[in-house]
N, C-alpha and C positions, 0 to 999 in steps of 0.2 A: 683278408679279402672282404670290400664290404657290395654291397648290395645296392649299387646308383640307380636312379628310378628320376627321372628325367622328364619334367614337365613342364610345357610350353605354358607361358603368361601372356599372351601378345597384347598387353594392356594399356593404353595410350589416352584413358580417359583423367588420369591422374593430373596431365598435365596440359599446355598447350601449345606445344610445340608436335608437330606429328611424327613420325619416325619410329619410337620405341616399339609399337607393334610388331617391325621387322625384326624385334632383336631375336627370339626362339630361333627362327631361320636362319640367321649370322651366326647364332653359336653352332651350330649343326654344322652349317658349311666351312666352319672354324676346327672341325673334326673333336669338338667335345667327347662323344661316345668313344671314339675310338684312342685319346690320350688314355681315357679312364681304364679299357681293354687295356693296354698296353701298359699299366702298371696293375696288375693282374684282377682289378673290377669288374665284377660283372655289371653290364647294363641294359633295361629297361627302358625303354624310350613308349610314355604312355600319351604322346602325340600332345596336341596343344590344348586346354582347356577351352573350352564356350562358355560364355554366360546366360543363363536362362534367359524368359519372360524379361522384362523388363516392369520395373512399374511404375509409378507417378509419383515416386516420394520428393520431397522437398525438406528445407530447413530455412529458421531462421534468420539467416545470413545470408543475403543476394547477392553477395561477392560469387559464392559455391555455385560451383558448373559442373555438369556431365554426374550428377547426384546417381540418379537410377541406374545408369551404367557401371559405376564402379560399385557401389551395392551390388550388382548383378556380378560382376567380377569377385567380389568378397564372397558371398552365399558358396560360388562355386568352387572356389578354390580352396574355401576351408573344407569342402568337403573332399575335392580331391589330394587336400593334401593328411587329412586323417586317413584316409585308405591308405595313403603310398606309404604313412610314420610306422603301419605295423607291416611294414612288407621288406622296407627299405632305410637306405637314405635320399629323402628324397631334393633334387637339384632342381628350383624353381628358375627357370628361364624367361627373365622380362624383353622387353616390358618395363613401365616405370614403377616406381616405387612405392606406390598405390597399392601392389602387388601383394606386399606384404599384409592389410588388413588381413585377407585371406588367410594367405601362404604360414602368417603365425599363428591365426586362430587354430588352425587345426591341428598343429604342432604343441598347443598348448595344452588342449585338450586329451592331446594324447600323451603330456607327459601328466596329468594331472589321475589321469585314469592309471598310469603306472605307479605314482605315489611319488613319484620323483621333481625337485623343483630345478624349473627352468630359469636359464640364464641366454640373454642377448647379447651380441655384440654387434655394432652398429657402426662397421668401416664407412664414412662417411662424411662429404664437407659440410655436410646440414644436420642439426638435428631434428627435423620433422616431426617437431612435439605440437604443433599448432592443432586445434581442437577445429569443430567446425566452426564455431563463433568465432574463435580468434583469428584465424586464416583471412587475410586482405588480400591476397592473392585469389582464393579461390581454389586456389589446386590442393587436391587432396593427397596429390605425392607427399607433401608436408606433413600429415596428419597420423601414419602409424604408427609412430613410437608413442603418441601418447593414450590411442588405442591401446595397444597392448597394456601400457601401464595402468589401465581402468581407468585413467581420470574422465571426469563426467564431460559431457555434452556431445555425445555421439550419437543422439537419437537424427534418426531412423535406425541405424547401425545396430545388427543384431547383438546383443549383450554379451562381451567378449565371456568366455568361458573358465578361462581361471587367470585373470590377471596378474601380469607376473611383476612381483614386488619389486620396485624403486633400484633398491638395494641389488638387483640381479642383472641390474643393466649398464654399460658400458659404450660410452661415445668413442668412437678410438678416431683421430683425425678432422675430430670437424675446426670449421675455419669460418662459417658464414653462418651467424646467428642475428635472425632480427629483434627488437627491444622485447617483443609479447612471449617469443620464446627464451630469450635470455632472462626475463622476470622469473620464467616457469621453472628451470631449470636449479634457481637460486634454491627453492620451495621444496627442492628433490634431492633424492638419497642416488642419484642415478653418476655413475662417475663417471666423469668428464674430461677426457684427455683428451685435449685441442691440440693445433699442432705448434703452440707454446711448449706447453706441458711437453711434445715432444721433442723439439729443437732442446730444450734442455735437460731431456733426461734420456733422451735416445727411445728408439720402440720397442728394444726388448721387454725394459725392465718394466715398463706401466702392463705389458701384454702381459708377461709370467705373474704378475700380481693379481691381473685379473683371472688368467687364467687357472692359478691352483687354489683361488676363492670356489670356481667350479671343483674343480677336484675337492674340496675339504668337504664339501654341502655332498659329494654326490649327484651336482648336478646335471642333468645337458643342456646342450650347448645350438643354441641356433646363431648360423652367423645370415647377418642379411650385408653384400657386398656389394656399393654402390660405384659407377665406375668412377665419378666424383673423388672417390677417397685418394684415388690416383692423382698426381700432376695432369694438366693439360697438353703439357708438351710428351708424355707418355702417351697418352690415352685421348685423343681430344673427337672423342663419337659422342660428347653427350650436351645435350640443354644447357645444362646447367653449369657450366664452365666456371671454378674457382682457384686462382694460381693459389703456388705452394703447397699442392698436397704430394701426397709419398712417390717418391723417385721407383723406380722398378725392381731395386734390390731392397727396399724398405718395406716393399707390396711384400715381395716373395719372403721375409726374414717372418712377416706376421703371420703368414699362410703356412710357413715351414713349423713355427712356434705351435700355431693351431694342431696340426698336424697330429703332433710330436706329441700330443697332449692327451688324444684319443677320445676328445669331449664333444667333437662338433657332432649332432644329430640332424641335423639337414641346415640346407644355404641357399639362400635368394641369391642372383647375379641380376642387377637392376640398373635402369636408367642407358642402356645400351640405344645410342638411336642410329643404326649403320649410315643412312643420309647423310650424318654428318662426318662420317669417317673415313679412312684414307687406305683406301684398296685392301679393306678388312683388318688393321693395324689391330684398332683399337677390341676387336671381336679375338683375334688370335691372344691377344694382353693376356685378356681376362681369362680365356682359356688354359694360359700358361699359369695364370694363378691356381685355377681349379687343379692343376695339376700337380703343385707343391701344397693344396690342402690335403689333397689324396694320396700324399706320399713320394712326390718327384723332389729330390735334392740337386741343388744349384748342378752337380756334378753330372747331374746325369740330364743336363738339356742339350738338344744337340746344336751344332754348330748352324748358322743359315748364310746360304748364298750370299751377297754383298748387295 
């Protein structure tokens, strides 16, 4: 039995498309708390995070929008999610993918104070390594994985706390890399399974590889789970729409692997914009995912009306 601790992200400054804010709400109305109940989780639902003050920062790059807000969103949620890492596990509820500055900072920090080294997995059609300077978009959803991995030019960005090494991270699914970040990526220990790599070797075996590299280290395991990582014909609530990603029994085989493996210590659910979704399809999805990381087997889904 583990201890879910459930925390609203309603973050929408990451990108510009509007909608993600609604997503905490959709997974609620999607009955998340209570899938988790009913495979015998206890939950904690510690409402939706605020971000403080706002301030006046800027950067060198006038592509970058909505600066001071997502800072404001990062400050908070590293600290809300430090508190919920020694209480729980805790289930960050986006909100876009911004979300994660935050949502890993404080996760890293708290495996760092345990002595334990942390590992990512980053279910996802993007890899979001773009720094603030390299970003031509502007959006900062793009930007947390290379956050987390310390690479430099994230001032104003408060100084990530224990950068987690190259080597500890894991792309599983991505499919839309632009030139700044596929330069970046070449330069890195970070392993990369696109969905090449997957079409030819299937998802088990790239996942069980990465996943008992955590098991030998001792590691934990944060997963951040973009709804992206999915096909669009599965899931299509989100911005950022990229065909060929994971079919619904490919979602659930990684979720189930995850599982199975007892390594994840807390999970982003990101990029969710219900606006764009179809009578909560995409919000129930992802919920059924969460539900085979927490221990639901294909067998035991139940049947649905027609």
């Amino acid at each position: 039995m583990t201890h879910c601790i459930l925390i609203g992200a309603p973050v929408d400054s990451g990108q510009q498309r509007p909608g993600c804010l609604m997503g905490p709400a959709a997974y609620r109305v999607a009955r998340i708390a209570e899938v988790l109940k009913a495979l015998g989780h206890t939950v904690e639902d510690r409402g939706d995070v605020a971000p403080g003050p706002l301030g006046q920062e800027s950067c060198a790059n006038p592509a970058v929008h909505s600066l001071p807000e997502t800072l404001g969103w990062t400050r908070a949620l590293a600290d809300a999610s430090a508190r919920a890492m020694a209480d729980g596990l805790p289930i960050f509820l986006g909100g876009d993918h911004s979300l994660s500055l935050g949502s890993i900072h404080g996760v890293a920090a708290h495996a760092a104070a345990a002595g334990r080294p942390l590992f990512v997995l980053w279910l996802d059609a993007h890899s979001d390594i773009h720094t603030l300077a390299s970003t031509e978009s502007g959006n900062l959803h793009g930007t947390p994985l290379a956050y987390l991995a310390g690479r430099p030019g994230f001032a104003p960005f408060p100084p990530f706390p224990a950068p987690v090494p190259e080597a500890n991270i894991c792309l599983f699914g991505i499919r839309s890399v632009d030139p700044a970040e596929h330069a970046a990526l070449e330069e890195t220990e970070i392993t990369v399974n696109d969905m090449r790599v997957l079409d030819e070797q299937g998802f088990a075996a790239p996942m069980r590889d990465f996943l008992n590299r955590v098991q030998a280290a001792g590691g934990m395991l944060h997963v951040s789970l973009d709804v992206d990582f999915l096909d669009p014909s599965v899931a299509p609530a989100v911005g950022t729409t990229v065909p060929g990603g994971a079919t619904f029994r490919e979602a659930h085989l990684v979720c189930e692997l995850i599982h199975e493996s007892g390594l994840m210590c807390s999970l982003d659910l990101v990029e969710l914009n219900p606006f764009l979704d179809d009578r909560g399809r995409t919000a129930r999805m992802m919920v059924d995912l969460v539900g085979s990381l927490m221990g639901r087997k294909v067998f035991d889904r139940p049947t649905r009306a027609g």
